[in-house]
C-alpha positions as CSV (number, residue, x, y, z in Angstrom):
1,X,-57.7,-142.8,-70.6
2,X,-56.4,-146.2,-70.0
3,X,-58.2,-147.7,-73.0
4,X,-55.9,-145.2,-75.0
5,X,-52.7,-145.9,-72.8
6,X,-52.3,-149.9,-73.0
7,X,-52.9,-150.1,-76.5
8,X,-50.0,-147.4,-76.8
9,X,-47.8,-149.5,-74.5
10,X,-48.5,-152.7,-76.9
11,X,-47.3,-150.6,-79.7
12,X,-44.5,-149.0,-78.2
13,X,-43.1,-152.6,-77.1
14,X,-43.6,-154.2,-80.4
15,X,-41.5,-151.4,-82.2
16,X,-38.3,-152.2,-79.2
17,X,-38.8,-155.9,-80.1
18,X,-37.9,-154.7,-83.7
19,X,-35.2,-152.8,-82.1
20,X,-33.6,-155.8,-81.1
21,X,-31.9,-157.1,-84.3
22,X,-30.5,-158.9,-85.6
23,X,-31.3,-161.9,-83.7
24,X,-28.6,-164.8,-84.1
25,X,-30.0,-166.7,-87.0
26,X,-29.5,-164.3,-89.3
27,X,-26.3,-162.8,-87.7
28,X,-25.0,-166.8,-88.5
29,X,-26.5,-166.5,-91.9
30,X,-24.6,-163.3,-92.5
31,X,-21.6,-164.6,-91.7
32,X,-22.0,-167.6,-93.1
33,X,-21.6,-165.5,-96.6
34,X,-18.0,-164.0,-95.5
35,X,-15.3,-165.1,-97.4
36,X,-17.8,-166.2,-100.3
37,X,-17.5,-165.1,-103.8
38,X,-20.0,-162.9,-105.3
39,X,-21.2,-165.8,-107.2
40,X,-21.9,-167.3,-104.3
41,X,-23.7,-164.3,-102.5
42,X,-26.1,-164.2,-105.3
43,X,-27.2,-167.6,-105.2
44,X,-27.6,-167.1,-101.8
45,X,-29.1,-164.2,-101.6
46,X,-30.6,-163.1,-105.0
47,X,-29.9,-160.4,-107.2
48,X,-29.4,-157.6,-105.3
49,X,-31.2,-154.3,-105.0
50,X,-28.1,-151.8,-105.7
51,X,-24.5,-151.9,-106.4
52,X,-21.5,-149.0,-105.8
53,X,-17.6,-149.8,-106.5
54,X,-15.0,-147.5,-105.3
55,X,-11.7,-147.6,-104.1
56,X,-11.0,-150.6,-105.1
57,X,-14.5,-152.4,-103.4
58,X,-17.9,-153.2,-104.1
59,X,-20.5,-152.9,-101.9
60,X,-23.8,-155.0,-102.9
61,X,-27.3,-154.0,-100.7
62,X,-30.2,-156.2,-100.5
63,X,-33.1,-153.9,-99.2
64,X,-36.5,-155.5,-98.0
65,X,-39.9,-153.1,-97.1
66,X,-43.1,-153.4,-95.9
67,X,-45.7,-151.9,-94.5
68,X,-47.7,-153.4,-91.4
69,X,-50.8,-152.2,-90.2
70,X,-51.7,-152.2,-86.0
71,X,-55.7,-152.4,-85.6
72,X,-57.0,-148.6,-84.0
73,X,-59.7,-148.8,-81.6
74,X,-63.3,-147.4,-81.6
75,X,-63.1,-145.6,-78.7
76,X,-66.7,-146.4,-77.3
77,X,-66.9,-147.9,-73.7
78,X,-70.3,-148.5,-72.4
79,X,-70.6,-147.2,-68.9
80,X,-73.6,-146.8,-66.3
81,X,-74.8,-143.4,-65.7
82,X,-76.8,-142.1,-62.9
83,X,-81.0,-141.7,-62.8
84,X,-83.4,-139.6,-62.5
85,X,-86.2,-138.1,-60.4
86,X,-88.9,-141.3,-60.7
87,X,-92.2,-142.0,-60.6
88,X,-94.2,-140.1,-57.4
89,X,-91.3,-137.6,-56.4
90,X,-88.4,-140.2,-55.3
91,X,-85.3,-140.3,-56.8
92,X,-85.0,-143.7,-59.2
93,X,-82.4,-146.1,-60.0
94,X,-78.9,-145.6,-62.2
95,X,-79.6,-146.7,-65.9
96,X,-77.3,-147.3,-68.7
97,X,-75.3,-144.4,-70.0
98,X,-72.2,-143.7,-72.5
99,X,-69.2,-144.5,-71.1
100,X,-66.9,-142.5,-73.5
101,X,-65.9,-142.0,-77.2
102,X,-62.8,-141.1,-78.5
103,X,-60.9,-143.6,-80.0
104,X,-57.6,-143.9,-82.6
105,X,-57.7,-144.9,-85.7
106,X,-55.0,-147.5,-87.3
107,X,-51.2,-147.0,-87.2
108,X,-49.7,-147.6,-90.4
109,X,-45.5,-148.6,-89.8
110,X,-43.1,-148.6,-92.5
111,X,-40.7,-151.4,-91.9
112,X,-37.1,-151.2,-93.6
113,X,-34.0,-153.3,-93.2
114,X,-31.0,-152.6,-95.4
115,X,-28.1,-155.5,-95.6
116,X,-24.6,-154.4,-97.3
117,X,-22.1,-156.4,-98.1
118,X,-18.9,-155.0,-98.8
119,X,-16.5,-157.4,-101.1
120,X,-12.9,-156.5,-102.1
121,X,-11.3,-158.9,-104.9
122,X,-14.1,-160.4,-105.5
123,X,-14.9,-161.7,-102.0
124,X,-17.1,-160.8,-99.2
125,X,-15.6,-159.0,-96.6
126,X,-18.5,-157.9,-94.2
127,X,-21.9,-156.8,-93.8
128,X,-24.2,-154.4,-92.3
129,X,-27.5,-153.9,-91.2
130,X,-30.0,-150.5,-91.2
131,X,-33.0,-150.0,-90.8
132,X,-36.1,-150.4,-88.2
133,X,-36.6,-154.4,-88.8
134,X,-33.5,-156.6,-89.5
């Protein structure tokens, strides 16, 4: 059971780390851009993904997936099992037996970060991160 559990734990804390966006370099690059033109966004930035305008503002998204892969396990652990009856009547030695089976099989995680900038006039006014990896 352990051989399952630990790996799960690795997992488990490799998807919080994710959970702990955005770290401060791209927070300072994000604000960097406020107060820029649009102009200026896209040269920084690229074209972006989508676009929406109403009420007056524009709101320009940048989205970024991918897809990672964690390693599954085979599941067999050698072990030592017990012996038998041996030669003459006594009872012989432990020999080498099948520790278990049973393994998982690889995790496949979809990894998405959404980054909106909301202009008015022209000019960014803020951003704003979603998703599981920004």
């Amino acid at each position: 059971m352990r051989h399952v559990i630990i790996p799960a734990a690795i997992a488990s804390l490799a998807l919080l780390a994710g959970c702990a966006y955005p770290n401060p370099q791209h927070v300072q690059a994000l604000n960097a851009l406020v107060g820029k033109s649009e102009t200026d966004l896209v040269r920084a930035r690229g074209v972006p993904t989508k676009t929406y305008e109403t009420g007056g503002l524009k709101f320009v998204a940048y989205d970024m997936h991918r897809i990672d892969s964690l390693p599954g396990d085979a599941g067999f652990y050698p072990g030592f099992g017990y012996g038998g009856f041996g030669y003459g009547g006594g009872f012989g030695y432990g020999g080498f037996g099948y520790g278990g089976f049973g393994g998982f099989g690889p995790e496949i995680i979809q990894r998405d970060c959404s980054t909106t900038f909301e202009l008015r006039n022209n000019l960014v006014q803020s951003w704003s991160l979603r998703g599981n990896d920004c």
